[in-house]
C-alpha positions as CSV (number, residue, x, y, z in Angstrom):
1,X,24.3,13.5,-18.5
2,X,22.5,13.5,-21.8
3,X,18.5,14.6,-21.8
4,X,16.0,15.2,-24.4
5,X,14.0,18.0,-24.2
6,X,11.1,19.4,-26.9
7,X,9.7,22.8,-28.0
8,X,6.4,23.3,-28.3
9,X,6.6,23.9,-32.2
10,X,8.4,20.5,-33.0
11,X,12.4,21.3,-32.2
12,X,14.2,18.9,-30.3
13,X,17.6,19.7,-28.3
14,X,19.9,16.5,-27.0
15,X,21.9,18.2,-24.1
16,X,25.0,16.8,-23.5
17,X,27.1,19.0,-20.9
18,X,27.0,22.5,-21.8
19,X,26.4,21.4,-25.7
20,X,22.9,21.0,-27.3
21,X,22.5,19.5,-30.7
22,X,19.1,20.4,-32.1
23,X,17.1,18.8,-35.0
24,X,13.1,18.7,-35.8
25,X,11.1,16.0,-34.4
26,X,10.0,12.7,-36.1
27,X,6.2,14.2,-35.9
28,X,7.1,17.9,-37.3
29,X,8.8,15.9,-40.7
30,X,5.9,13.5,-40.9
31,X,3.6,17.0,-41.1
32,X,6.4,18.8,-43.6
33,X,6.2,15.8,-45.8
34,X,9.7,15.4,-48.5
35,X,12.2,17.9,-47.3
36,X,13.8,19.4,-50.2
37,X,16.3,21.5,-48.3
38,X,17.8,22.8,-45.1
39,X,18.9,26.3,-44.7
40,X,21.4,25.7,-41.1
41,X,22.7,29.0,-39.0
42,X,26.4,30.0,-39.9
43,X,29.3,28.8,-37.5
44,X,29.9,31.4,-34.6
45,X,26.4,32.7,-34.8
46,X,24.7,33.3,-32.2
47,X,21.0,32.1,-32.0
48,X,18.4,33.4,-29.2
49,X,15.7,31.0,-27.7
50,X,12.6,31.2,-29.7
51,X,13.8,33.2,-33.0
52,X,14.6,31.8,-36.0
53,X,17.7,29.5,-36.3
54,X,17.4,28.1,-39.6
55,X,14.8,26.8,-42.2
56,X,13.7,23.6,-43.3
57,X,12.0,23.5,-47.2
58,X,9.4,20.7,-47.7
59,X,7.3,19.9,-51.0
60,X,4.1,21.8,-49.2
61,X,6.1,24.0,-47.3
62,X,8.7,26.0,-45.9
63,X,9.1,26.2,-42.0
64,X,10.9,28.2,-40.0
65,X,13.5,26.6,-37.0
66,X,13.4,28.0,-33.8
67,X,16.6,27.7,-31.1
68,X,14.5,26.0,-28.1
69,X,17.4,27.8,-26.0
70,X,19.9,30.8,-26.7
71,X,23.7,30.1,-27.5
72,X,26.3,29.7,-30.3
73,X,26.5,27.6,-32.9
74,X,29.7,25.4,-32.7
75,X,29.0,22.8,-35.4
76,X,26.1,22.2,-38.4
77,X,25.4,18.5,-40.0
78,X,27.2,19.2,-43.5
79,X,25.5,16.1,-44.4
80,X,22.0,17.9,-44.8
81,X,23.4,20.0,-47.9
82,X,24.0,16.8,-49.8
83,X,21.0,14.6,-48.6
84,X,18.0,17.0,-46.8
85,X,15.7,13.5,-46.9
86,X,17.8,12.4,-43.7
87,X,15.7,14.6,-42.2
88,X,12.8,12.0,-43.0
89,X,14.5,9.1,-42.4
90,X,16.2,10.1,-39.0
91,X,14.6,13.1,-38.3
92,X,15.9,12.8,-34.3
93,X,19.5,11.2,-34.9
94,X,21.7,11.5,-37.9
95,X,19.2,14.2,-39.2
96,X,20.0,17.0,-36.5
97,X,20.4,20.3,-37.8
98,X,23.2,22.5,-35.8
99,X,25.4,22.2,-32.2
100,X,24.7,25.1,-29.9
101,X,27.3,25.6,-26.1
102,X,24.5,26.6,-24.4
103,X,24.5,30.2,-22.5
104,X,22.2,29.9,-20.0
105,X,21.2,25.9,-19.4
106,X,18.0,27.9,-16.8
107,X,15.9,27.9,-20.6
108,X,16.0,24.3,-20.5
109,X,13.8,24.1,-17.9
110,X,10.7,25.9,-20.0
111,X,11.0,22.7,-22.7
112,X,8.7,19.9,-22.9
113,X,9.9,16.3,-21.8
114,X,9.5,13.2,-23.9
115,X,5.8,12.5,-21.9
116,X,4.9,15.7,-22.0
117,X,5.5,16.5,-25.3
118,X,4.0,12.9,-26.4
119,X,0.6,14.0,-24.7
120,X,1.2,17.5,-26.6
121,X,1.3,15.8,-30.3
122,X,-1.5,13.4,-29.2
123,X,-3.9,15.8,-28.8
124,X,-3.0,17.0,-32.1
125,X,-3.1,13.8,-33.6
C-alpha cells in the first residue's frame, strides 16, 4: 500500500512497504523560489525523524531538510546533482530527494495527511 504523508515544515514521504522516498513539497519550492542546488544524505546514513537530512540551496535561500521519520538511507536521486530545477518542475515526483527503509513505521502516524496538510498551507496562504 502506497500513502502520502506531510511534515509540518514542507517534507513529503511516499511510503511504499517498509521504504519511504522523501522530497519537498510543491508549496515549500514555490516559497524557496530557483533551486540552485541539493546537498542529499550519504548512502547507509542513518537519518533521525526531525533532524537534518539534507539541504536544499535556492536564489533567496538555503533551507534545511528534515527526515519526517527515522531510518537509512538506501538510495538518493543522482539526477538532482546534474539538474536541481527538477525540484521546481516536479517537486513531489521525479524531484524526490533520498529513499529511507523505515525503522519504526509508529512516526508515520505524527505526519500530516494530504487534507490536513492542505488546510495547513492554506492558512498560510
Amino acid at each position: 500500500m502506497t500513502s502520502l504523508r506531510f511534515t509540518p515544515e514542507h517534507e513529503w514521504i511516499r511510503v511504499d512497504d517498509e521504504t519511504g522516498v522523501i522530497g519537498i513539497t510543491n508549496f515549500a519550492q514555490t516559497q524557496l523560489g530557483d533551486i540552485v542546488f541539493v546537498e542529499l544524505p550519504p548512502i547507509g546514513s542513518t537519518v533521525e525523524k526531525g533532524t537534518q537530512a539534507a539541504v536544499v540551496e535556492s536564489v533567496k535561500a538555503a533551507s534545511e531538510v528534515y527526515a519526517p521519520v527515522s531510518g537509512e538511507v538506501t538510495a538518493v536521486n543522482d539526477a538532482l546533482a546534474e539538474d536541481p530545477g527538477l525540484v521546481n518542475t516536479s517537486a513531489e515526483k521525479d524531484g524526490w530527494f533520498f529513499k529511507i527503509r523505515i525503522a519504526d513505521p509508529a512516526e508515520l502516524d505524527s505526519l500530516l495527511d494530504q487534507v490536513a496538510y492542505d488546510a495547513r498551507i492554506a492558512d498560510q496562504g
